[in-house]
Steps between C-alpha positions, in 0.01 A plus 500: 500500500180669365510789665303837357434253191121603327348334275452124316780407209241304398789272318585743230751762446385892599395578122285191418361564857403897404375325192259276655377773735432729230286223284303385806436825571379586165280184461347595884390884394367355176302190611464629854527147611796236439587189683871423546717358797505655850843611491486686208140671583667602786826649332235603236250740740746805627645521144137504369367749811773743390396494143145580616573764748717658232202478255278729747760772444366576161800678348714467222794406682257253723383303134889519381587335796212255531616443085832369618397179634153459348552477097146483426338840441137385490607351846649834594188702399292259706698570816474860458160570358284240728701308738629803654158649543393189661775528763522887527383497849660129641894600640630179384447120503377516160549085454374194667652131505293203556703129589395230243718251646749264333515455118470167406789438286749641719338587817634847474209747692259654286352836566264741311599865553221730376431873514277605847104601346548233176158317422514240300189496209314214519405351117165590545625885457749424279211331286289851531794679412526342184431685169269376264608320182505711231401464138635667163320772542596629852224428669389206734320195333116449577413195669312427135828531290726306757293183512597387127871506611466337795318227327762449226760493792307223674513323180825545460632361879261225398695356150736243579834621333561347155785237523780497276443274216735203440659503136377239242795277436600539113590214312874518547474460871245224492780338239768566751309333829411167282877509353628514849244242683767221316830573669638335785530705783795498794449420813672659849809291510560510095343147406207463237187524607240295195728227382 
């Protein structure tokens, strides 16, 4: 009988299971966003919620504790400069799973569990966000000096690669190929073929 029984084994022994929690964990504070199945998104989400409420402590012995399961200390300093800022004032529910449905190899349900308040960026910010290309100097390239190299690259993309050149034959092997053309040659079952 399963009786006072908590939790999903999730088919693997207690320390692979810890394991797993701690690495989804990790990935979810670092990409805010991760798509695995539903069971283990929802083993995943009170391990995770107690990681963040720890990380609105903001104590030494709050960040040593968070550092036990989460490895990652740019991950750490994440939770506890800006993720528990954004949460200082929510009591809890810090993570939110959406249903995918089945997965098509093995029909095992699919779930994204993300982080309450995450946006997405779209590419059109992402494209803003993007630096400049810089030159040798330090500085950005004029529209003036980056037309040159984007012609030579368009010239580049538009050469057909070179292909490999076959090797003259030298004397020796032409020799060999006209010595060979008069031998008799065997056949499947062992007769003589050219007789």
């Amino acid at each position: 009988m399963k009786h006072r029984v908590v939790g999903r084994k999730l088919g693997r022994t207690s320390a692979h299971r810890l394991a797993l929690l701690r690495n989804l964990s990790t990935s979810l504070f670092e990409k805010e966003r991760i798509t695995t199945t539903l069971m283990k998104a929802k083993e995943l989400r009170p391990f995770a919620e107690r990681l963040l409420t720890l990380s609105k402590r903001e104590t030494l012995h709050a960040r040593r504790q968070v550092l036990r399961h989460v490895r990652d200390t740019n991950v750490v300093s994440k939770m506890f400069d800006t993720l528990s800022a954004r949460y200082a004032q929510r009591p809890g529910g810090y993570t939110r799973i959406v249903k995918l449905g089945p997965r098509r190899g093995d029909s095992a349900e699919m779930a994204i569990i993300e982080l309450v308040g995450y946006e997405p960026r779209r590419k059109q910010e992402k494209e803003k966000d993007a630096a400049p290309a810089k030159g040798r100097g330090g500085r950005a390239k004029t529209a003036e000096e980056a037309a040159p190299a984007e012609k030579a690259e368009k010239a580049e993309k538009g050469k057909r690669p070179e292909r490999a050149k076959r090797a003259k034959p030298t004397e020796k092997a032409k020799e060999k190929a006209a010595g060979d053309s008069g031998r008799k040659s065997v056949g499947r079952k062992g007769g003589q073929r050219g007789q």
